[in-house]
Structures are given as structure tokens and as C-alpha cells.
TORNU-84929 format. One record per residue (C-alpha): x, y, z; residue in three letters; residue number from 1. Coordinates in steps of 0.1 Angstrom, whole numbers, padded with zeros to 4 digits. Example, Ala and Ser with C-alpha at 12.3 -4.5 7.8 and 13.67 -1.06 7.14 Angstrom:
// TORNU-84929
east = 0123 | north = -0045 | up = 0078 | r = Ala | k = 1;
east = 0137 | north = -0011 | up = 0071 | r = Ser | k = 2;
***
This chain:
// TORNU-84929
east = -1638 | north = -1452 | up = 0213 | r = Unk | k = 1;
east = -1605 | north = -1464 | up = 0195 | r = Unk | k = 2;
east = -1573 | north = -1456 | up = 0205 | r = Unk | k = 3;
east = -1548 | north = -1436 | up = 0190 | r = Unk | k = 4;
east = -1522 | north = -1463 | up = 0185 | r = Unk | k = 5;
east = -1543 | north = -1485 | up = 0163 | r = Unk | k = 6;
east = -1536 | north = -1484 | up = 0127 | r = Unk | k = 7;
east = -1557 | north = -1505 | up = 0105 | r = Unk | k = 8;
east = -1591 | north = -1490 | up = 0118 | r = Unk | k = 9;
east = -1580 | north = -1457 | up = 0121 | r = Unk | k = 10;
east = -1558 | north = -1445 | up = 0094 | r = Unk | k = 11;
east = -1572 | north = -1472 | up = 0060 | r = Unk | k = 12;
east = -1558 | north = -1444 | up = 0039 | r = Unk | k = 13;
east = -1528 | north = -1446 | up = 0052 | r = Unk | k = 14;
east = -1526 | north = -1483 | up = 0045 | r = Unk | k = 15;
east = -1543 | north = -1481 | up = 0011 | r = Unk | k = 16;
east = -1519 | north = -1452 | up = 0000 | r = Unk | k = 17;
east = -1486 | north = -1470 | up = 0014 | r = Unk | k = 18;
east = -1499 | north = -1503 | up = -0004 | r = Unk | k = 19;
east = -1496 | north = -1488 | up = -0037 | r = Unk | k = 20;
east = -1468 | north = -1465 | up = -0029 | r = Unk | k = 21;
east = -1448 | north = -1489 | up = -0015 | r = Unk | k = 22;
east = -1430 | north = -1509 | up = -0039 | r = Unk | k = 23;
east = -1421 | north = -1478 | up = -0062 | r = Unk | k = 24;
east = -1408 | north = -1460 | up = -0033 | r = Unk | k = 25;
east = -1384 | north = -1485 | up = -0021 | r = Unk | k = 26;
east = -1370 | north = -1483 | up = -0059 | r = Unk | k = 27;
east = -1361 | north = -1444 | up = -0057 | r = Unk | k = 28;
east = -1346 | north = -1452 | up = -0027 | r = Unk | k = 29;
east = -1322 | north = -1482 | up = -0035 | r = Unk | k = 30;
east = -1315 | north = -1464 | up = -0066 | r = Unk | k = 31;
east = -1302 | north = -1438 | up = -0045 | r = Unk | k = 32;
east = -1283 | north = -1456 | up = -0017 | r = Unk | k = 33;
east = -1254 | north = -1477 | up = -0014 | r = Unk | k = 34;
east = -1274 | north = -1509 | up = -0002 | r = Unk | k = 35;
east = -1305 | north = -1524 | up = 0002 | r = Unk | k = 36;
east = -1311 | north = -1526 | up = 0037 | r = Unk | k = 37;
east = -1299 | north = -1486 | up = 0039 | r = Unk | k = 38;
east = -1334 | north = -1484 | up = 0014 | r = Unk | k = 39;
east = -1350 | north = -1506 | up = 0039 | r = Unk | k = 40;
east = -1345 | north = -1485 | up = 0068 | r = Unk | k = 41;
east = -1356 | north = -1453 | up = 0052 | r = Unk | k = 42;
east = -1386 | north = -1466 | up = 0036 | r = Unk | k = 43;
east = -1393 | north = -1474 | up = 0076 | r = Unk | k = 44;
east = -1388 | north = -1439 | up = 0083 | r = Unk | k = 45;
east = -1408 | north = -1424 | up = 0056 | r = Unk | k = 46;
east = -1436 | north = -1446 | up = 0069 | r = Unk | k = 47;
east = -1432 | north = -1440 | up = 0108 | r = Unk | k = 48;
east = -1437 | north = -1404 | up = 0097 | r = Unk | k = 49;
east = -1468 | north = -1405 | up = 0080 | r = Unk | k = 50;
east = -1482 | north = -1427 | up = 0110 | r = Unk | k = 51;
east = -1470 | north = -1397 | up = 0130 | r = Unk | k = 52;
east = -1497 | north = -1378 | up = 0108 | r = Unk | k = 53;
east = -1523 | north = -1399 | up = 0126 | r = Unk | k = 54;
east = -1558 | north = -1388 | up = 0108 | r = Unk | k = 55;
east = -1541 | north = -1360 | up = 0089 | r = Unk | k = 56;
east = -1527 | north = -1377 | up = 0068 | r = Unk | k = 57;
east = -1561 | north = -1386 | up = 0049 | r = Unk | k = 58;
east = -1563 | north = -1350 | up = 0046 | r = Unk | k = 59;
east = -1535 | north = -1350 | up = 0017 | r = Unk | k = 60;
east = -1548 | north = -1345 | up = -0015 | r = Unk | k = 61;
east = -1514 | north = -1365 | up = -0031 | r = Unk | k = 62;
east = -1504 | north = -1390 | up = -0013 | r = Unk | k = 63;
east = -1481 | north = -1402 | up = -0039 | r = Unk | k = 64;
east = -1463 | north = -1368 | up = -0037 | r = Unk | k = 65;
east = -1462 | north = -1366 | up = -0001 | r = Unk | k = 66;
east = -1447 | north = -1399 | up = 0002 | r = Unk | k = 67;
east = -1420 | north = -1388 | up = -0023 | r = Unk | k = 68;
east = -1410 | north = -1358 | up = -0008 | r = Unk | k = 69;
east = -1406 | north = -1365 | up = 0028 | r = Unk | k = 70;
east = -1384 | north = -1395 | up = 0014 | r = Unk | k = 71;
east = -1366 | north = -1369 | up = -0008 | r = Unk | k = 72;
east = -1361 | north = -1350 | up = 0027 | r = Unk | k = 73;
east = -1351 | north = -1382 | up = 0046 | r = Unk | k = 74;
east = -1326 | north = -1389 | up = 0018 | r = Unk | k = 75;
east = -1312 | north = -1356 | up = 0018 | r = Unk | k = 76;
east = -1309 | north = -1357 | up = 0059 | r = Unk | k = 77;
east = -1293 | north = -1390 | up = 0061 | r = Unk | k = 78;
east = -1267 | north = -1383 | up = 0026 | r = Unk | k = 79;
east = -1257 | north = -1351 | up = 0050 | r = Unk | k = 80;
east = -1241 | north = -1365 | up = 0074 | r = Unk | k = 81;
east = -1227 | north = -1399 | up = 0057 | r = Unk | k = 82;
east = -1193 | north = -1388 | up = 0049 | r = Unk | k = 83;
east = -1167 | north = -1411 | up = 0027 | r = Unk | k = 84;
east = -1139 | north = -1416 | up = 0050 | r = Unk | k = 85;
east = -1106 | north = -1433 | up = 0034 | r = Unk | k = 86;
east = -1075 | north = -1448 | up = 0057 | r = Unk | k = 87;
east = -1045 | north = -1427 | up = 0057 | r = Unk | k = 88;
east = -1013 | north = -1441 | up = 0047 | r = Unk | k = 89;
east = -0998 | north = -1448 | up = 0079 | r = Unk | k = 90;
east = -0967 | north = -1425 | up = 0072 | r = Unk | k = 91;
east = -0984 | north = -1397 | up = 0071 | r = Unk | k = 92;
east = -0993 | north = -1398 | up = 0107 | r = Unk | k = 93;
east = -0955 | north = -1401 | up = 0109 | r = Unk | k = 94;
east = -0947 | north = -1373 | up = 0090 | r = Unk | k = 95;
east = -0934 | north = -1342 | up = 0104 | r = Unk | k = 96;
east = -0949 | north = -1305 | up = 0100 | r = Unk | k = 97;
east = -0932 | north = -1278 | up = 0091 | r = Unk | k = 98;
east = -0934 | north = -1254 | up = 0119 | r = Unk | k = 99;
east = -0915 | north = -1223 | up = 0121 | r = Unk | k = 100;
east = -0891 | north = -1227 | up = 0148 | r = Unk | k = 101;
east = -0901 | north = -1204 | up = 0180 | r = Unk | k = 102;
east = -0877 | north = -1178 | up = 0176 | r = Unk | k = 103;
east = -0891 | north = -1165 | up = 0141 | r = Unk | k = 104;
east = -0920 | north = -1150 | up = 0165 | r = Unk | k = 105;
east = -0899 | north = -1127 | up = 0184 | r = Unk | k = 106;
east = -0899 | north = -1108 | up = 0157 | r = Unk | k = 107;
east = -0937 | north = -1098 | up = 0174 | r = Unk | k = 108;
east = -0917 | north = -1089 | up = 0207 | r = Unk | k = 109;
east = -0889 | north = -1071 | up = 0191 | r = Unk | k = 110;
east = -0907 | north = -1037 | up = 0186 | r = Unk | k = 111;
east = -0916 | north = -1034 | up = 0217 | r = Unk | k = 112;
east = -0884 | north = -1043 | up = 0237 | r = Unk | k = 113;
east = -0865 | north = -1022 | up = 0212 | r = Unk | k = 114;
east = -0886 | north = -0991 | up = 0225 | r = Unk | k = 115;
east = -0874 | north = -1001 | up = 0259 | r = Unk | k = 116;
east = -0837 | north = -1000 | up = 0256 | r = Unk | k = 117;
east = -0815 | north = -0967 | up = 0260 | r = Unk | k = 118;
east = -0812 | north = -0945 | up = 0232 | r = Unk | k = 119;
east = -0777 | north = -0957 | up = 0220 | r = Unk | k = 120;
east = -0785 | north = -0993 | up = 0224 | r = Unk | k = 121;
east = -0818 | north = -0991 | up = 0200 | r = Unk | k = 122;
east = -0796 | north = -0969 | up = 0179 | r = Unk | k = 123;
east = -0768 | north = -0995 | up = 0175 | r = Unk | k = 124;
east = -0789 | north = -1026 | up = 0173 | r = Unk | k = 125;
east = -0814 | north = -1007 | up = 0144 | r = Unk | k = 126;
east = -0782 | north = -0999 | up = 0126 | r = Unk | k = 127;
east = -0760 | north = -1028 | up = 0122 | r = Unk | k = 128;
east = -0788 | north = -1056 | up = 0133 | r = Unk | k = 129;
east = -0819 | north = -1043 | up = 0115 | r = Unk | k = 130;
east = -0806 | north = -1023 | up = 0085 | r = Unk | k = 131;
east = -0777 | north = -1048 | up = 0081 | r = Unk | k = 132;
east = -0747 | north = -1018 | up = 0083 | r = Unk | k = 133;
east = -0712 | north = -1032 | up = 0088 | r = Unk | k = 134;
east = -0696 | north = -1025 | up = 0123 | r = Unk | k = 135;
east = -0674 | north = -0999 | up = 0111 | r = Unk | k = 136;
east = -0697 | north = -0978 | up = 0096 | r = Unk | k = 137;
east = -0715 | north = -0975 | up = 0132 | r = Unk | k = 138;
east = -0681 | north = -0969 | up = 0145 | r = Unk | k = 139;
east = -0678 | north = -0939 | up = 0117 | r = Unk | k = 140;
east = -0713 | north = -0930 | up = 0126 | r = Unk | k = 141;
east = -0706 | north = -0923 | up = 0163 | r = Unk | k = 142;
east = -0668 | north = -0913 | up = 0158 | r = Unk | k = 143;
east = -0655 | north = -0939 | up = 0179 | r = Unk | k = 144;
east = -0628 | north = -0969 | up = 0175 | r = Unk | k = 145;
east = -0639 | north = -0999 | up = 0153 | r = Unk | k = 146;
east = -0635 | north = -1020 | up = 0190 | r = Unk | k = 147;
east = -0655 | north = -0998 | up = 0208 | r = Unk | k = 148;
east = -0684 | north = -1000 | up = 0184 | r = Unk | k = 149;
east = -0682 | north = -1037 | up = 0187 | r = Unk | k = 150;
east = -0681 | north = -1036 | up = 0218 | r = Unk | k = 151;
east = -0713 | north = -1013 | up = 0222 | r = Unk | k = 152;
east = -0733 | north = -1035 | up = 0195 | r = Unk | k = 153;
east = -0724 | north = -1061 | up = 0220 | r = Unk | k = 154;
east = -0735 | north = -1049 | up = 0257 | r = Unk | k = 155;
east = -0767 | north = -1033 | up = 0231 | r = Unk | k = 156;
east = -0773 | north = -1066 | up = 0221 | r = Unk | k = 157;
east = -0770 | north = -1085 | up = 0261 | r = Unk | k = 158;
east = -0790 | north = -1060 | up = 0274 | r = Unk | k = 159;
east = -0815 | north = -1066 | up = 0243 | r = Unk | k = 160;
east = -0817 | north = -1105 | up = 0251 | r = Unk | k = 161;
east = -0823 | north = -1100 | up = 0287 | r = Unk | k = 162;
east = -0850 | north = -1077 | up = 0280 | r = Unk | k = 163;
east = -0864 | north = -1103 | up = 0256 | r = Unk | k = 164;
east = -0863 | north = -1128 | up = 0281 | r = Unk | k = 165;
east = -0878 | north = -1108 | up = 0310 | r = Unk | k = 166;
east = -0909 | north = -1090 | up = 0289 | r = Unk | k = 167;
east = -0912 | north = -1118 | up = 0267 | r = Unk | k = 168;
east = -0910 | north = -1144 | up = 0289 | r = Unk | k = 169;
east = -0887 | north = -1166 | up = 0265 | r = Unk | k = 170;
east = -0875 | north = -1199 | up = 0272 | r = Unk | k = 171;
east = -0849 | north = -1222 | up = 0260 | r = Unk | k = 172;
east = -0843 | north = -1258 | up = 0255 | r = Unk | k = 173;
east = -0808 | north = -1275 | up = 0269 | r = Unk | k = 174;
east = -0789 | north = -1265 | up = 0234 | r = Unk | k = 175;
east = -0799 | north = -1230 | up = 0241 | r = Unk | k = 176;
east = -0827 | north = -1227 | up = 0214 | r = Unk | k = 177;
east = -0857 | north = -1207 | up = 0221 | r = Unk | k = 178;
east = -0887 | north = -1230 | up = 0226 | r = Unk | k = 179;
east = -0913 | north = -1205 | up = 0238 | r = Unk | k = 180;
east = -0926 | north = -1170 | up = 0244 | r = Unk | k = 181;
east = -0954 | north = -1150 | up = 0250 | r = Unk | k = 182;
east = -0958 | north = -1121 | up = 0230 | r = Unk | k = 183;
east = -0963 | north = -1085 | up = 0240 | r = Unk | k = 184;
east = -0980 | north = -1061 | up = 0216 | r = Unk | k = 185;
east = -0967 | north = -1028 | up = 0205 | r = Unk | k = 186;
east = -0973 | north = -1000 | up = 0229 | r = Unk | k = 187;
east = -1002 | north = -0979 | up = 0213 | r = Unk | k = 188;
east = -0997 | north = -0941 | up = 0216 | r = Unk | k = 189;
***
């Protein structure tokens, strides 16, 4: 009985197929690939998986064909996953990126921690902070001195920062800039 692993007895139309296929196949492939010894290799691989066929492959009415399209396959495979890679300049590792600066995303907090303040707080930050009012038309609003809506805007907008910094959880660097938060969403209703 012969064994499985021996090729010339067992598979001679395997070896008579790849004898004539041979020599034309290695041109499609280093036609197709960057070097010779790239061809080389898949040629190996395109015949390691016909042995793999063991006696079915004399079952294959084209040889020719089947040979050409599991190369076509192995081609395609190995073409996947060669990418062309090119070196970065080395300054652009240097180069900075253009973050927004932390405190830009309070605005995510703000909503929130504005429904949390007192009624005349919200109403004084909304008006001159948010809609951009001068001073003294929240002081003719509320009929009260132009000093004692500053004043108001000004506890308002204390008592807005420390509620920023408690719910928000903001934090600052040693200039006083906000480096961090973590945002709360909106109540939902």
C-alpha cells in the first residue's frame, strides 16, 4: 500500500499537469509582482495546494484553469494585505494638533448646571451672558441700580462656576485654565 505523502507514484497527473503549467504560470505571476522571488514563493504555494488535493486533483477536467485561478486567488490574498507604506517627514510627528481647548466643552455642562441655579441667578446669567444684554439693561429689567445688577451677575456667575466645578467635576492647570471635565447630560423630563 503507498502512503499518502508520496508524490511521484501517487499523484503523475499532478506532476504531468504542473510540468507544462509551470513555466507559464511563474510568468503571470512575476508579471504581477514586484520581484522574482515574491513569484517564486507563490508559485510554491499554488503547488503545495494542489498536493493538498491529493488524488482529487486528477479529477479536474482543466488543470490549466485550476492552476490559474487558485494563483489568481493567492495573488489577490497576498496583494490584500501588502500595503505601500511611505516615511513621514519627521516634522510631522512634531507637529501639533489643533485641539479645542477643554473649556469649549462646558458648553455640554452648561445646560444642566444653569437648571440648577436659583431663579434670579439663571435669569441674570441667560440675559447678559447668553443673549449678550449690556449690564444696564438687566439693571432696567429688574428695576434696580446699575451696581446692584453687577453685583448680582457677579455672585450669579460664582455660584455658577462652583456649580460647574462640583457637577462637572472641572479641573484646572496652575494658570487657572480648565484642563478637564466630565460631562453631565441634560436632565430628560
Amino acid at each position: 500500500m503507498a502512503s499518502a505523502t508520496s508524490t511521484p507514484d501517487t499523484r503523475p497527473c499532478l506532476i504531468a499537469a504542473w510540468a507544462v503549467i509551470r513555466g507559464e504560470l511563474l510568468g503571470f505571476l512575476r508579471h504581477r509582482l514586484r520581484s522574482p522571488d515574491e513569484a517564486e514563493d507563490l508559485l510554491q504555494e499554488v503547488f503545495i495546494k494542489a498536493l493538498r488535493q491529493g488524488e482529487g486533483f486528477c479529477a479536474v477536467d482543466q488543470p490549466r484553469a485550476w492552476f490559474f485561478q487558485v494563483a489568481r486567488h493567492a495573488l489577490a490574498d497576498r496583494l490584500r494585505v501588502a500595503h505601500d507604506t511611505l516615511p513621514l517627514p519627521e516634522d510631522v510627528a512634531a507637529a501639533p494638533i489643533d485641539l479645542p481647548p477643554p473649556v469649549d466643552g462646558l458648553s455640554q455642562c452648561l445646560p444642566r448646571v444653569l437648571s440648577e441655579l436659583s431663579a434670579t441667578d439663571r435669569e441674570a446669567i441667560t440675559f447678559c451672558d447668553i443673549e449678550g444684554h449690556p449690564q444696564q439693561a438687566l439693571a432696567d429689567r429688574l428695576g434696580i441700580s446699575l451696581s446692584g445688577a453687577k453685583s448680582r451677575l457677579q455672585r450669579a456667575r460664582q455660584r455658577l462656576k462652583a456649580q460647574m466645578e462640583c457637577a462637572c467635576q472641572v479641573r484646572y492647570d496652575d494658570s487657572g485654565q480648565v484642563i478637564d471635565f466630565t460631562p453631565r447630560p441634560p436632565l430628560t423630563t
